[in-house]
C-alpha positions as CSV (number, residue, x, y, z in Angstrom):
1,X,-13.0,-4.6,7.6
2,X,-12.1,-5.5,4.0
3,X,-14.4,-7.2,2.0
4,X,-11.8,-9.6,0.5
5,X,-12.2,-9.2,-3.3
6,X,-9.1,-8.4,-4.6
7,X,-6.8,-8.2,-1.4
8,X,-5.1,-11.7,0.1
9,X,-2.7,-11.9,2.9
10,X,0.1,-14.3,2.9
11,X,2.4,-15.7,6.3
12,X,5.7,-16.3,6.2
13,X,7.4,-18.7,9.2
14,X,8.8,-15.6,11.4
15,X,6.4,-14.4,13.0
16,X,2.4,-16.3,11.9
17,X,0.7,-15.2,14.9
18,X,1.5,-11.7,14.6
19,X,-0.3,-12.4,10.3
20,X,-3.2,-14.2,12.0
21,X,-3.3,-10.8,14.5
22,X,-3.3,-8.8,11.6
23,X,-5.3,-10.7,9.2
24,X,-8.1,-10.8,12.2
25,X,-8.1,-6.6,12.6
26,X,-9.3,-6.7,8.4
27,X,-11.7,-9.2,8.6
28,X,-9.9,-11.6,6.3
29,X,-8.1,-15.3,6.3
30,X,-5.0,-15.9,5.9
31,X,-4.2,-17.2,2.2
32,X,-2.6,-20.4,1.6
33,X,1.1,-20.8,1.0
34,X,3.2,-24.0,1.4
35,X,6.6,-23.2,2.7
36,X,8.9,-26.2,3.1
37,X,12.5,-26.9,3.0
38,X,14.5,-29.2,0.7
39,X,17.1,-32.1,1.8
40,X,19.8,-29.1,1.5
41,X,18.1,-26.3,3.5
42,X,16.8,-24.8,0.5
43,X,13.3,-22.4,1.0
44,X,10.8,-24.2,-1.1
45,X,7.5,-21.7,-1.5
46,X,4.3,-22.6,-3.4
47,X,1.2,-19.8,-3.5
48,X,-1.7,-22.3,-2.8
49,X,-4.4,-19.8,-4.6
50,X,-4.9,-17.0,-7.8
51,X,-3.4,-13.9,-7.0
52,X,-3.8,-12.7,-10.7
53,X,-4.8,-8.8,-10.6
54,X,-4.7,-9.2,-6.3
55,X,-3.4,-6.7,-4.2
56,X,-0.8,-8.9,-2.0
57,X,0.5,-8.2,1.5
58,X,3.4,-11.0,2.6
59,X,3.8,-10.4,6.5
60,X,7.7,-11.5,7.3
61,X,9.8,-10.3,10.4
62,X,13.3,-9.9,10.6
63,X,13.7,-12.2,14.0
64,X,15.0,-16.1,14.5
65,X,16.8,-17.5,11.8
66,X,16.6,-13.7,9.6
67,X,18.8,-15.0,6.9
68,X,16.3,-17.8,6.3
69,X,13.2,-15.3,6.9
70,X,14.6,-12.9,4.6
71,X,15.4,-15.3,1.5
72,X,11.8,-16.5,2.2
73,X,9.7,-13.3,2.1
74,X,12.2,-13.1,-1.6
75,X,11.0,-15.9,-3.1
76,X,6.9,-15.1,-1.9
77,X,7.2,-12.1,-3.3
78,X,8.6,-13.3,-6.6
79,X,6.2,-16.1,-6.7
80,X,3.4,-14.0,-6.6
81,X,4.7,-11.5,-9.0
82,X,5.1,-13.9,-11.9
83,X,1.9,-15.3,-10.6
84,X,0.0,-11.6,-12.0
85,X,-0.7,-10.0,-8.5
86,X,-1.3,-6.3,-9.4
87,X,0.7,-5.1,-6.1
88,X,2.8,-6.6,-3.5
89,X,3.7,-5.0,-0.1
90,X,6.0,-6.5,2.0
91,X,5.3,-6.4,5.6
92,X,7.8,-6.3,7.9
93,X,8.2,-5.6,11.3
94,X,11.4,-5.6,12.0
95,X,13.6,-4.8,9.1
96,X,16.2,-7.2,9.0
97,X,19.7,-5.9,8.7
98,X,18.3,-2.2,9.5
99,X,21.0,-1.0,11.7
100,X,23.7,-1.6,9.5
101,X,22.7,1.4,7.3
102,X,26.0,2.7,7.0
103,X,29.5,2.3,6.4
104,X,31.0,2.9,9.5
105,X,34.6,1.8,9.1
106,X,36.6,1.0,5.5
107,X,35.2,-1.4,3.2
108,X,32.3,-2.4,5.5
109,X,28.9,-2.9,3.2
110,X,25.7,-1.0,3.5
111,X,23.9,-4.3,4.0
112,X,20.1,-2.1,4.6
113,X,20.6,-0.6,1.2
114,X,21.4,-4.6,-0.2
115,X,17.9,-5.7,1.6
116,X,16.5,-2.9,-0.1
117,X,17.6,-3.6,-3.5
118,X,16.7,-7.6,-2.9
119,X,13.1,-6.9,-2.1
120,X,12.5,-4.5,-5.2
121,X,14.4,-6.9,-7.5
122,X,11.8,-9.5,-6.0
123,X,9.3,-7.4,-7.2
124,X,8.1,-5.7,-4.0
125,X,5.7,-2.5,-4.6
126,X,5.6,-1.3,-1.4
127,X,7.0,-1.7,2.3
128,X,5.3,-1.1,5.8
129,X,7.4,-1.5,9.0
130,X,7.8,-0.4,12.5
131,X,10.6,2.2,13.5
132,X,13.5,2.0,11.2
133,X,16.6,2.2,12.8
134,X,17.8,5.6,10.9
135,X,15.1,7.4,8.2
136,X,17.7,7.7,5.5
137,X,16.9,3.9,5.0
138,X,13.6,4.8,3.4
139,X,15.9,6.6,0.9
140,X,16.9,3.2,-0.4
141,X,14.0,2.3,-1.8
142,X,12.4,3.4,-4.9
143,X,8.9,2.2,-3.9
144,X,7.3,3.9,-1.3
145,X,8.0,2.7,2.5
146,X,5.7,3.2,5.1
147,X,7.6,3.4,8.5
148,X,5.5,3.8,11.3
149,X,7.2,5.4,14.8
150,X,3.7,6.7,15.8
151,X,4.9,6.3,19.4
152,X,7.3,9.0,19.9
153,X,5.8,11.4,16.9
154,X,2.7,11.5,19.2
155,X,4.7,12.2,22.6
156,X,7.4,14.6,21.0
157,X,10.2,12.8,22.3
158,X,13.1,11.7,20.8
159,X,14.6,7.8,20.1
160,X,17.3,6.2,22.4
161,X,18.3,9.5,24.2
162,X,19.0,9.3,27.9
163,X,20.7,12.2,30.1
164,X,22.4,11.8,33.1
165,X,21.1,14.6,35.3
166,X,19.0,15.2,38.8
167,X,15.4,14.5,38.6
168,X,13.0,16.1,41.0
169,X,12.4,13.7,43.9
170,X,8.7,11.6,43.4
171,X,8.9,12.0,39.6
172,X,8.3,8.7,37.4
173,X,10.2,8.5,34.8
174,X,10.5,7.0,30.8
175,X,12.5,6.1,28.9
176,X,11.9,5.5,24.6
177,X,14.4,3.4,22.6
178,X,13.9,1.7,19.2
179,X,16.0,-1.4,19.7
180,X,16.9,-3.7,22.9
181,X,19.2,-6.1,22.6
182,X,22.1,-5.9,25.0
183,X,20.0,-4.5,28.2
184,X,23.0,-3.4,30.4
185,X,23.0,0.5,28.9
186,X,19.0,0.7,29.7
187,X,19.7,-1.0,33.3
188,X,22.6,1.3,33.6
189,X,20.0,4.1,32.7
190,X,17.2,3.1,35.3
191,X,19.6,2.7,37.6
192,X,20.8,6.4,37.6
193,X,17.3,7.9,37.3
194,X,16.3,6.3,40.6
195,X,19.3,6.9,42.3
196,X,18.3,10.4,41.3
197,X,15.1,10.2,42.9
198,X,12.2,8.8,40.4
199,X,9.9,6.9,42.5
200,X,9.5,4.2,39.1
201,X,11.3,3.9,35.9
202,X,9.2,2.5,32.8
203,X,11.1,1.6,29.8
204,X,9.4,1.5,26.3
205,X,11.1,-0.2,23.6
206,X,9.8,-1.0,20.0
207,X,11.7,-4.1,19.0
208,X,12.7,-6.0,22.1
209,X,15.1,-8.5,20.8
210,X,17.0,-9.5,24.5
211,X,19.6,-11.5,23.6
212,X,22.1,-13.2,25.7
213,X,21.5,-12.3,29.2
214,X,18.9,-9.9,28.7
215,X,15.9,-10.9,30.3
216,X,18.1,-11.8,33.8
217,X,19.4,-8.1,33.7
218,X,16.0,-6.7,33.5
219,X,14.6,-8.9,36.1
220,X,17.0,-8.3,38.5
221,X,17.4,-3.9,37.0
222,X,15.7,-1.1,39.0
223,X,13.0,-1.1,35.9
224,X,9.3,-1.1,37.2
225,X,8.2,-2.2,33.7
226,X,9.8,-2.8,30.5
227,X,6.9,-2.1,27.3
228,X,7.9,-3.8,24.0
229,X,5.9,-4.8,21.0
230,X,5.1,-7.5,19.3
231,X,7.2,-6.9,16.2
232,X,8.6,-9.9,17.2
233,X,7.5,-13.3,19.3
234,X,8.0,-12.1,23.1
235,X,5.9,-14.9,24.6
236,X,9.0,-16.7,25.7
237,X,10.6,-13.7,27.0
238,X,6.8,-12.8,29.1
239,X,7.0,-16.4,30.7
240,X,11.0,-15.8,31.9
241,X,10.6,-12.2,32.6
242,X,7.8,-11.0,34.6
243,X,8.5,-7.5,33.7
244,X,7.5,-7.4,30.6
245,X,4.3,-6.0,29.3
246,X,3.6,-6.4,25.4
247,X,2.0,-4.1,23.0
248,X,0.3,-5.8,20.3
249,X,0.9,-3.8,16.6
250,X,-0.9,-6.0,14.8
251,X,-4.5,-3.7,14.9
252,X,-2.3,-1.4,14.1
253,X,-0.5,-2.7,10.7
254,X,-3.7,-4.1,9.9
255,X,-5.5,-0.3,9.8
256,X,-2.4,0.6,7.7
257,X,-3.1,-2.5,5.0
258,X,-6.5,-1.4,4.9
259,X,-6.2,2.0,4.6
260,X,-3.5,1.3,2.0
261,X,-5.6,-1.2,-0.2
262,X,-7.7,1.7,-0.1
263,X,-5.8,4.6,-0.9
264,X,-6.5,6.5,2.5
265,X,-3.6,8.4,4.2
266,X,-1.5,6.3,6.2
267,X,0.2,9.4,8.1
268,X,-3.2,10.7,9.2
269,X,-3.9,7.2,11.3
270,X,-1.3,8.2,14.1
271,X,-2.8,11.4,14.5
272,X,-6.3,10.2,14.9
273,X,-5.0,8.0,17.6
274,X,-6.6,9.2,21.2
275,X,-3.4,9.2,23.8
């Protein structure tokens, strides 16, 4: 628990009851910002209180309308900047425009290392998010970036790796990807490991996106389970898709924010964490 003085926590529109989640787990409200729109679609952002000499955390996902989200968590961040706050961390879930973090045919744009450069230029201190897509991304930053992938550290496994081979007959079996989006290669997967014998196939994916015809394929897949987190909204996606279970992050961001504020190692939180 934080006892307030000299820390505020600000929503943007992405993703408010993961903040609320987060602001909860630390024992403080949320602090009052009025985000409208103009007649032209413009983000209008007003800081509702003093955040002169405040450490500032601005929780923003990169899901929905991300364009809109990202321009948003922008302008908060430069409001409270020329406002006086002493620090501002952007928090962010989901990075938006993570996986394009490399140019992978001529003239194509590393758009990551653009986000990167927007949020510092904002005047952004600091970054916490979930997973990054690749870890050079943290290399585009010149402010320090807290990524956590806690997950897979702790279970020594690697990201988004799946081999086709014969598994011993009764054996459950897991699968760990960072991002969902198209489900047919994860279906594709489950459906191999039980023709191969595993008696249930669990899939556990950090940002579970499901686009498009997602949620039908994993309803009607050979998955027993598929485990995302809240990193973005998945209630719509529980109520169509009774497969899915939901891990909630926000206890878990809101230990990092605190242990931040502090100055405590962020690193040493996922290894205190009891499997």
């Amino acid at each position: 628990m934080l006892s307030g003085a000299g820390i505020k926590i600000f929503s943007g529109t992405s993703h408010p009851e993961l903040a609320e989640i987060i602001a909860r787990r630390i024992g403080l409200p949320l602090s009052r910002a009025d985000i409208t729109k103009n007649s032209i679609g413009e983000n209008n952002v007003r800081i509702e209180e003093s955040v002169r000499e405040d450490d500032v955390y601005i929780v923003n996902t990169g899901c929905g309308a991300v364009n809109t989200s990202l321009m948003e968590l922008c302008i908060m961040i430069h409001a409270c900047k020329i406002a006086s706050a002493k620090r501002i961390t952007a928090v962010i879930p989901l990075f938006p425009y993570a996986r394009q973090d490399k140019k992978d045919k001529s003239r194509a744009p590393i758009t990551a290392k653009l986000v990167a450069n927007m949020l510092q230029r904002s005047g952004c201190d600091h970054v916490i998010t979930m997973d990054l897509h690749a870890s050079q991304i943290q290399g585009f930053f010149d402010v320090p970036v807290d990524n956590a992938t806690s997950m897979a550290d702790r279970l020594g496994v690697d990201f988004a790796l799946f081999h086709k081979e014969r598994k011993k007959a009764n054996e459950v079996s897991r699968m760990w990807t960072i991002w969902l989006i198209l489900a047919e290669p994860l279906v594709l997967a489950a459906s191999h490991l039980a023709d191969a014998g595993a008696t249930s196939v669990y899939a556990i994916v950090t940002h579970g996106i499901l686009s498009g015809n997602a949620l039908t394929s994993v309803m009607e897949s050979r998955l027993e389970k598929l485990i995302v987190t809240n990193t973005l909204p998945q209630t719509a996606n529980q109520e169509q898709c009774s497969k899915i279970e939901v891990i909630d992050i926000g206890p878990t961001l809101g230990e990092v924010i605190r242990r931040s504020h502090y100055g405590e190692s962020v690193s040493q939180l996922f290894h205190e964490v009891p499997y």
